[in-house]
N, C-alpha and C positions, 0 to 999 in steps of 0.2 A: 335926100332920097325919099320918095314916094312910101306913105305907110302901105303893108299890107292890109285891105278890106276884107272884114270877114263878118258874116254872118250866121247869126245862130237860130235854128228853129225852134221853139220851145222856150219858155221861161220859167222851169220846173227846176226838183235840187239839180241836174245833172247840165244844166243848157246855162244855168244861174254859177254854178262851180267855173266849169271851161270857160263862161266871162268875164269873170274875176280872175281865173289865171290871165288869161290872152289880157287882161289890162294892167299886165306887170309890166309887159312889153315894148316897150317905145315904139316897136316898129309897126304896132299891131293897132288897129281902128277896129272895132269890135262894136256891132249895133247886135241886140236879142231883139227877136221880135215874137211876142204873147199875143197870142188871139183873143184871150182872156183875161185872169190877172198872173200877179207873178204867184209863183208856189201855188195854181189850182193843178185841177186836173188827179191826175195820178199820186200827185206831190200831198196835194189837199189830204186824203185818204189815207196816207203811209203809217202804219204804227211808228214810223221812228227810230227802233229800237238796232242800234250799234253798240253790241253785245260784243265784250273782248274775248269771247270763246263759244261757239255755237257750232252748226252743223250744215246753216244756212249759206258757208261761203265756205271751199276747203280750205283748212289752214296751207295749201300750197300756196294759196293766195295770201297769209295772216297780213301780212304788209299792208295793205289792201283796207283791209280792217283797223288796222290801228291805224293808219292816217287819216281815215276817214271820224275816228273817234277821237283822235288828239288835234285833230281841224276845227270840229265841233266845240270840244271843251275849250280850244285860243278864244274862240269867238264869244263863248261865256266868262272868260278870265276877263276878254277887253272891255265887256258888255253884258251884264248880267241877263239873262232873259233873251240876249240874242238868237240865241240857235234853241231856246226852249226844254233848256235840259232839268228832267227829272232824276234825281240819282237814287233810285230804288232798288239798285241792285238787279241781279241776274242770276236764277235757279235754273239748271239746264238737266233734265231728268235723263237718265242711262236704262232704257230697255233691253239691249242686249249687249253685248262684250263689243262688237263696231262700233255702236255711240260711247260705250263707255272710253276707248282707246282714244277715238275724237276729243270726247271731253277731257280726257287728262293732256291730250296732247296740245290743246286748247291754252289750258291751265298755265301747263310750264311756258309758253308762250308769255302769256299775262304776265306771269310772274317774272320772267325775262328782262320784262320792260319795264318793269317795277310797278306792278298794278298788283294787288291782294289775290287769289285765288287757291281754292281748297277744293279736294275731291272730297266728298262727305260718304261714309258709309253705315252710318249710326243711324236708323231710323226716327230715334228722338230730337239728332240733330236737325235732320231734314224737316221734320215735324214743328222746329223750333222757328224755320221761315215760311213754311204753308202750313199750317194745322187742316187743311180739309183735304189734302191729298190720300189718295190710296197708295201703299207701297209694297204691295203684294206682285211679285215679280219683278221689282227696279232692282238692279246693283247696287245703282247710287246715284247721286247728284253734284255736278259742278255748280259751286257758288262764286261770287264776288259782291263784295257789296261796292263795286269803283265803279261801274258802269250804271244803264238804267235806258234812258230812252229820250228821241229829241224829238222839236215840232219843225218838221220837214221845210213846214211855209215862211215860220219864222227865220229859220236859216236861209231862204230862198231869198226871201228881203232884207238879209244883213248884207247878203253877198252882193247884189242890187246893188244896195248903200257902198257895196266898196268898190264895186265896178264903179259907180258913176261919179265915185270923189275922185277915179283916176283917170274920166274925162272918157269914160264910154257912156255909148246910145242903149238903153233901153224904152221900147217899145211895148206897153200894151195894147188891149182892145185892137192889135195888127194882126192880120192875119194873110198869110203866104199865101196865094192863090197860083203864083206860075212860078218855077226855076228855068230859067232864061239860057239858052244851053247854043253854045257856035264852037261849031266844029271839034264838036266831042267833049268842050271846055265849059262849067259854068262859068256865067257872065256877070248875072246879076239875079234880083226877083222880083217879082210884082207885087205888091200888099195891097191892102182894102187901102194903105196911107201913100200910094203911091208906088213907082219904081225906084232900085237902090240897085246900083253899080257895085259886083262883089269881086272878087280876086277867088275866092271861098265859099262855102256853106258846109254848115256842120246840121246836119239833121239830129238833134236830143229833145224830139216829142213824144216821146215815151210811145202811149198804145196808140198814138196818130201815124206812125212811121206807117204803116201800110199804108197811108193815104198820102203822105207826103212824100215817098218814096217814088209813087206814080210821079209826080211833080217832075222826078228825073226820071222818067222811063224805067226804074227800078221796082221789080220785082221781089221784095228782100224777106229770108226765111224768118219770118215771125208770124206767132202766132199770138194769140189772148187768151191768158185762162183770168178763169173768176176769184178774182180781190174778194173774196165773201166777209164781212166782219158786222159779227153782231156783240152787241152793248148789253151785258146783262149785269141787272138787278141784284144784289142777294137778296135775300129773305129779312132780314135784319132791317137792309136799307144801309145798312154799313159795316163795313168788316170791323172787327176790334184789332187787325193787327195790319202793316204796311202790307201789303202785296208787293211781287219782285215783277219782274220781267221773268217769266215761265215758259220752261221751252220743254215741248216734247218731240218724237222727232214726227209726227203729222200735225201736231197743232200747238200753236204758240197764244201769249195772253199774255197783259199787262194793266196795269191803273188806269183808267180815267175818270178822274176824280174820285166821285165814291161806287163807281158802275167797275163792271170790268170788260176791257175790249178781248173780244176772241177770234182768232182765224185760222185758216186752213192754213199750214206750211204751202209753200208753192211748191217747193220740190216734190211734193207726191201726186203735183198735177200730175194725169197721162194728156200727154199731146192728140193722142189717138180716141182718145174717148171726147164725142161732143159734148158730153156735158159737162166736161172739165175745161174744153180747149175747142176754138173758133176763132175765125177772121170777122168780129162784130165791130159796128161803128160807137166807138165813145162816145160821139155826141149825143147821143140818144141815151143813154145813164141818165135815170133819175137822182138826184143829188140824195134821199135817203131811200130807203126800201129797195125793190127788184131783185132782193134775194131769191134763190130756191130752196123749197121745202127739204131738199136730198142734203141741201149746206147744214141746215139749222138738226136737222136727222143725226148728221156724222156727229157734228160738236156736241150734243147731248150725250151721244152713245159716247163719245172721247170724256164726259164729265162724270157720267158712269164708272165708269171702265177706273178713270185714274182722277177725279177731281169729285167724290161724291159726295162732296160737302154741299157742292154749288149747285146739285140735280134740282134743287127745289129755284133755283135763280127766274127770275123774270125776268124777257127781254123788253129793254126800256124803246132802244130801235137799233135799225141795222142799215146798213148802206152795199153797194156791189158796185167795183172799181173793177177794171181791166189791169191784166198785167202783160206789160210786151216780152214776150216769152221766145228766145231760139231755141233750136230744139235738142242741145246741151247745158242750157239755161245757165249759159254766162255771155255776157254783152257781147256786140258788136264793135267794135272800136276801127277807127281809119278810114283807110281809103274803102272807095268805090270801084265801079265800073265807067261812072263818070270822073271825068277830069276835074277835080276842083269839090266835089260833092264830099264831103267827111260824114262819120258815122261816129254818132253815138248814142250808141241804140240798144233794148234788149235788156236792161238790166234787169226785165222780173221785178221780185219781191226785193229785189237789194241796192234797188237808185243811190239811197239815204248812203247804205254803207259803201256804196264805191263813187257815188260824185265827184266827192274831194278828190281821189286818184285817179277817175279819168279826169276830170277837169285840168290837173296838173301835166299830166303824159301826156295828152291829146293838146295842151296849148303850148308845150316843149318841141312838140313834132310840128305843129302847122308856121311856128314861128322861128325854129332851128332846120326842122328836116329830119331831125334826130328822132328816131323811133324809139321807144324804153322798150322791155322785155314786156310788158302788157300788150301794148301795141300791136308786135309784133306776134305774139300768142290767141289774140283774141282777135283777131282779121277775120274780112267776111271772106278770104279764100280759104279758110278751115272746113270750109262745107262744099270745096268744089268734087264733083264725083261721087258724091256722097246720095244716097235714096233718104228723101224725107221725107216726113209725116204728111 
């Protein structure tokens, strides 16, 4: 019997995940094709950070979360350095009694699965993993020291490495120019490396999907808000104690090296405000700088307010990535309006943490038929009837 042909747009964590499922599959012939390299892009830019209790993904989803962190950690168990894990831990700060309920409800999760976590209410405790924080109005803070943060590209190329030991095509420097469409069905695509005969396509080009969408006459509700993350300096030039993975609920922060990366949470994008949210072309990203002055504004006033250790920090540099945003800011997954076109799209700020689980769901459906409960929850008919942004 004839393999199923399938192709993948994209060779980011999320287009690199669904390859490596789909080449578990005997029945499945599986080409990615990257316009660039594997793990640039969106992938390149990711803080990484798969946090076993945050805010950033509802624990309705927790599942979601830990498969996508104990996929991570196999890949370090089989291969050190594989997926680029730092285990620095994770401080997740409570501003009001919502985060705080999240974060405990977070916790007992972790703890569930046999991961360490604590709700901390001792200001000295809290003190004892960030000493520059302000705690004037926090509750409190969920801790772990089991978690910490991966390098998104790294993992991108381990998955590579396992797709192609099980006899799938990976394609760089390819890039998609036509999806090839009879009688309502895709066919096949055009690349810059020629035509390929598909049965399939799975669109997972993160903030490209607006442009590769057109490809099928698809119009699909995404938007882009701004990836903003600036790299600051302390004062010192080196902190005297580890830094965790720090979550507040509008801006998050973590290690790099001896700097610290900072960003805006994506969740407090507004879709409706342009300077949050736009349909812009990634390609035209400069690989560092193109911040704006209102980004670098808020995170000051955010280090002010609750981080006034680090007010005195220098920015060493800063970068602005796209983030492919629906306008309930959880992915796209499945079908289309085309025959044969798959979606996996949307994930925002959370590619890293949901790869692994769409990769898995999404290569169980294209190769069984069988839809899981994601699948079926996160379709692009959830927004049929609906008024958008």
């Amino acid at each position: 019997m004839a393999k199923k042909k399938v192709g993948i747009i994209g060779g980011g964590i999320v287009g690199t995940a669904l390859g490596y499922n789909l080449s578990l599959y005997d029945s499945i012939d599986v080409t990615v094709f990257e316009k660039s390299q594997i793990g640039s892009g969106t992938t390149a830019k990711s803080a990484g950070t798969v946090c076993l209790f945050d805010d950033s993904l509802s624990n309705k989803y927790w599942d979601v979360r830990l498969y996508g962190f104990e996929t991570f950690m196999n890949m370090e168990r089989e291969e050190k350095g594989s997926a680029g894990f730092d285990n620095c831990g994770t401080l997740v700060v409570a501003t009001d009694e919502e985060v705080e309920n999240t974060i405990k409800t977070g916790i007992a999760l972790a703890v569930s699965a046999g991961y360490s976590g604590d709700y901390l209410t001792d200001p000295d405790e809290i003190r004892k993993i960030i000493p520059d924080l302000s705690l004037e109005g926090v509750l409190g803070a969920g801790w772990t020291a089991d978690d910490g943060y991966f390098d998104a590209t790294m993992a991108s190329n381990t998955f590579v490495k396992k797709m192609r030991a099980n006899g799938a095509t990976v394609l760089t420097g390819t890039k998609v120019e036509k999806v090839n469409i009879s009688g309502g069905r895709v066919t096949g695509v055009e690349t810059t490396k020629g035509s390929f005969d598909l049965d399939v396509v799975v669109d997972a080009s993160g903030p490209w999907t607006r442009f590769t969408g057109k490809l099928a006459g698809l119009d699909l509700p995404i938007w882009h808000t701004k990836a903003e993350a600036f790299f600051l300096a302390p004062p010192k030039k080196k902190l005297d104690y580890r830094f965790p993975v720090l979550k507040y609920p509008r801006f998050y922060a973590r290690p790099e090296g001896d700097n610290i990366f900072i960003c805006k949470a994506h969740l407090t994008m507004d879709l409706s405000d342009e300077m949050h949210a736009g349909r812009w072309d990634p390609d035209k990203l400069p690989e560092k700088g193109g911040t704006d002055d209102y980004f670098l504004e808020f995170l000051f006033e955010q280090m002010e307010e609750h981080i006034p250790g680090f007010i005195d920090c220098g920015v060493s540099f800063s970068w602005l990535g796209y983030r492919a945003e629906p306008p309930d800011f959880m992915p796209i997954l499945g079908d289309s309006a085309v025959d044969g076109y798959l979606l996996a799209i949307g994930c925002g700020g959370n590619g890293v943490i949901e790869g692994p689980t769409i990769g898995r769901d999404l290569a169980k459906y294209i190769a069984t038929g069988e839809k899981t409960l994601l699948i079926e929850h996160l379709s692009l008919d959830r927004f049929e009837g609906q008024s958008l942004p």
